[in-house]
C-alpha positions in Angstrom: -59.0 -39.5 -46.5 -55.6 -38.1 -47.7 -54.8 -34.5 -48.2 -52.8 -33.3 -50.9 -52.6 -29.6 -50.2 -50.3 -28.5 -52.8 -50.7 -30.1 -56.3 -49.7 -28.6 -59.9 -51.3 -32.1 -61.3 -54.9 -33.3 -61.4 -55.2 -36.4 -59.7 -58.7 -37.8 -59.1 -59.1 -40.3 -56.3 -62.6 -40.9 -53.9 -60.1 -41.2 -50.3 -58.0 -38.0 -51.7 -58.5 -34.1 -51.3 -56.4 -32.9 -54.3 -56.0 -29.1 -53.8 -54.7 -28.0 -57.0 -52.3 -24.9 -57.2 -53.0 -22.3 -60.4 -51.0 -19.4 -61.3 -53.9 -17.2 -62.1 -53.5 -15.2 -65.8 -55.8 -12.5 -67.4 -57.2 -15.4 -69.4 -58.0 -17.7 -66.7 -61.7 -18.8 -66.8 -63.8 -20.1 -63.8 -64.5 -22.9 -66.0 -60.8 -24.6 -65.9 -61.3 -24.4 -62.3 -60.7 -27.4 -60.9 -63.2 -28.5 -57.8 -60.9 -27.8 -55.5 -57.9 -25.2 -56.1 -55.7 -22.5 -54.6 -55.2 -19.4 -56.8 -52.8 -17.0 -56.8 -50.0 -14.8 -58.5 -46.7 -16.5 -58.6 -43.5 -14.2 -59.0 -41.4 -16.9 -61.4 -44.7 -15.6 -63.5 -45.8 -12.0 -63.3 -44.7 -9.5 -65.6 -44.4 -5.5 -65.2 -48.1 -5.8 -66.4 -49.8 -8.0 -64.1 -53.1 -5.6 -63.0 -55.4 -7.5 -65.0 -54.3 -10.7 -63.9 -54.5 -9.3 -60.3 -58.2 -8.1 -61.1 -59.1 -11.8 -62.6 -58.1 -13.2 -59.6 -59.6 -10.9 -57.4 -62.9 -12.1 -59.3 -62.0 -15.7 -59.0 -60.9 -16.2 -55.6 -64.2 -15.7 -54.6 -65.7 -18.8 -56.3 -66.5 -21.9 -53.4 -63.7 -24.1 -55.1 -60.8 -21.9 -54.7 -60.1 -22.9 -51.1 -56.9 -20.6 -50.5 -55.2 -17.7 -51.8 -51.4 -18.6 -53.5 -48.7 -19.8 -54.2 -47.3 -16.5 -53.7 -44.5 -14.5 -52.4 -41.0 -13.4 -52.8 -38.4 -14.9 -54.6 -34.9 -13.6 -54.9 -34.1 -16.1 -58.2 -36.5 -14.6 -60.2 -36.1 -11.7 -62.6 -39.2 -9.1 -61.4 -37.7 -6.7 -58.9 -38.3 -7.9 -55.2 -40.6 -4.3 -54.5 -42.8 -5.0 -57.0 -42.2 -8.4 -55.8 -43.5 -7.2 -52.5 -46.4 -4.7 -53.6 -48.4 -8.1 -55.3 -47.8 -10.1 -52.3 -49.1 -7.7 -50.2 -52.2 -7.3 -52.2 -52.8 -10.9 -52.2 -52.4 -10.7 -48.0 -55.2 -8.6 -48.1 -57.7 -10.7 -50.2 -57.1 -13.7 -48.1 -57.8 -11.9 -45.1 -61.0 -10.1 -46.7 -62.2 -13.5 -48.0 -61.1 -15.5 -45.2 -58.9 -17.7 -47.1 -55.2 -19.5 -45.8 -52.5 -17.8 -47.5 -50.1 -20.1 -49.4 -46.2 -18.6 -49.5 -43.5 -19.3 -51.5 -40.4 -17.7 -50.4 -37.1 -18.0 -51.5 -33.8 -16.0 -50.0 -36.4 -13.4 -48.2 -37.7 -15.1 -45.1 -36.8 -11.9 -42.9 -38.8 -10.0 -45.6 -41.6 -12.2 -45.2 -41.4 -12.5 -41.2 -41.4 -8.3 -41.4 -44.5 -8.4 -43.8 -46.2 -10.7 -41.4 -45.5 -8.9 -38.4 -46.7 -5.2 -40.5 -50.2 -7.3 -41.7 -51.4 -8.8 -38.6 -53.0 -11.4 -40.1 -56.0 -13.4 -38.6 -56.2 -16.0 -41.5 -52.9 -18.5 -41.5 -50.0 -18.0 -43.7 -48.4 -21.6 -45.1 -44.9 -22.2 -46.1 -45.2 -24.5 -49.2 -42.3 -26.9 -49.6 -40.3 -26.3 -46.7 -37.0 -27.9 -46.7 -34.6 -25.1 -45.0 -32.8 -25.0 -42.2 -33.5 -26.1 -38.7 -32.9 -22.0 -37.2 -35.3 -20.7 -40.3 -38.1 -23.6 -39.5 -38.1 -22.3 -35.5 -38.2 -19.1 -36.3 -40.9 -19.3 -38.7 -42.8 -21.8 -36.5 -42.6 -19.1 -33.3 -43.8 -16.2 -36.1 -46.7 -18.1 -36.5 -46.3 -19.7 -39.7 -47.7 -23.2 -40.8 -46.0 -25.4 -42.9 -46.7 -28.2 -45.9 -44.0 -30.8 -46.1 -43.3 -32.6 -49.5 -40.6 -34.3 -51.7 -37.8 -33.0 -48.9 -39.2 -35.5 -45.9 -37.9 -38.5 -48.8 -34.9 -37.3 -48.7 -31.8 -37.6 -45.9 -32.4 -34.3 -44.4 -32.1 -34.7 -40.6 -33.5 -31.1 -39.8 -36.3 -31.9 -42.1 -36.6 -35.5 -40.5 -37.1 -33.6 -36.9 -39.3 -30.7 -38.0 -41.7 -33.7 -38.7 -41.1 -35.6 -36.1 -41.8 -32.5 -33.6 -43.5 -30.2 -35.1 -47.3 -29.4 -33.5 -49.9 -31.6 -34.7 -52.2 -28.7 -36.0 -49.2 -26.8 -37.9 -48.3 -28.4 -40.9 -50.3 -30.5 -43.9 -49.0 -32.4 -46.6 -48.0 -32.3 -50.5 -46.3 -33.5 -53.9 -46.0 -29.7 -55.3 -45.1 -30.4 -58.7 -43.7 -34.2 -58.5 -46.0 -36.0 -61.1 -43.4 -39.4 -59.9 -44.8 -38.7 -56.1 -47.6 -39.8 -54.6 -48.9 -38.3 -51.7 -49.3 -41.7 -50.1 -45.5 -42.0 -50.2 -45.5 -38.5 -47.9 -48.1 -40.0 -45.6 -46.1 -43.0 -44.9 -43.2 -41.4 -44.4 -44.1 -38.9 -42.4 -46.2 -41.2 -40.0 -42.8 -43.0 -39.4 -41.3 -40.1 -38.5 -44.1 -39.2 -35.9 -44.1 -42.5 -35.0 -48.0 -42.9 -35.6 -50.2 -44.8 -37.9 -50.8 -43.6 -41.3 -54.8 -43.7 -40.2 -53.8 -42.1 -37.2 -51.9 -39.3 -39.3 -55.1 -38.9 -41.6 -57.6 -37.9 -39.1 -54.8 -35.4 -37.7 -54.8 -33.4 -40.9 -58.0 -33.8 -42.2 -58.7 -31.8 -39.0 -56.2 -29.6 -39.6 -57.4 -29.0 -42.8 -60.8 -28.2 -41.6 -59.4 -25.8 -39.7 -57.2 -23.8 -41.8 -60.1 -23.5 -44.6 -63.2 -24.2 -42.6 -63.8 -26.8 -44.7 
């Protein structure tokens, strides 16, 4: 069974877990759901005016499909101020942690921010960098803060501090993605992260289908 923990595309397989990411809108209905989603407020998305979004997903997150609270976070690219930026995040730390739900980040330019808000929150549910691709001195950091990480598109690519997060990062820290790659397949992530670990695609599977369990008690 493969693991596709952060997907913008539906993709129906029976040996795939396809964990669709929504940006969550005040017209969002329960009934687009997919069966198995992460919900959240995105800041490329929000606007000035973003309560009743925020009380929609409040309402939705509860629902037994949505199986993590994000993508969210900061983002220094976008156009919404980074303190309003900060009070939505902060709201959506506190409804994973009353629903008992993994936290899904995206951060851009603000990783001290986000270490800082981590360290103020105390959180017991996991907090997972989407996407990681940075540095090898922001991936150790982040890594001794805590965090957990899904790798994607970047492990494709000649990116040797990439290549070594993979190769020696803990086996119960980090899961697996296409993001918004509609060209990717997650089997191409699989294989190419098993060759980096050095283990057997199979061998890789059962690793984060247990990790998986973990992180969403699923």
């Amino acid at each position: 069974m493969l693991i596709d923990f952060h997907t913008h595309h539906h993709r129906s397989s029976l040996n795939l877990i396809n964990v669709q990411v929504l940006h969550v809108s005040a017209e969002t209905r329960s009934q687009a759901l997919p069966n198995i989603c992460s919900l959240g407020l995105h800041p490329w998305f929000m606007e000035s005016s973003w309560q009743d979004a925020w009380h929609n997903l409040e309402e939705l997150s509860q629902l037994p499909q949505v199986i993590a609270i994000g993508e969210c976070g900061l983002d220094r690219n976008c156009k919404l101020p980074i303190a309003l930026q900060t009070i939505i995040f902060q709201k959506q730390i506190q409804l994973a942690e009353s629903l008992q739900k993994p936290l899904v980040v995206h951060c851009v330019k603000a990783f001290s921010e986000l270490i800082a808000l981590k360290k103020q929150a105390k959180p017991m549910m996991p907090w997972v960098i989407h996407g990681f691709h940075k540095k090898a001195s922001v991936y150790q950091l982040l890594l001794e803060h805590g965090f957990y990480f899904s790798f994607g598109a970047a492990i494709l690519q000649d990116q040797a501090f990439v290549a070594d997060a993979i190769a020696t990062i803990p086996t119960s820290r980090f899961l697996l993605e296409t993001d918004d790659r509609q060209d990717l397949q997650i089997e191409q992530i699989y294989e190419r992260a098993a060759q980096l670990r050095q283990i057997s695609v199979n061998s890789l599977e059962i690793e984060l289908l247990e990790t998986y369990g973990k992180l969403t008690g699923n």
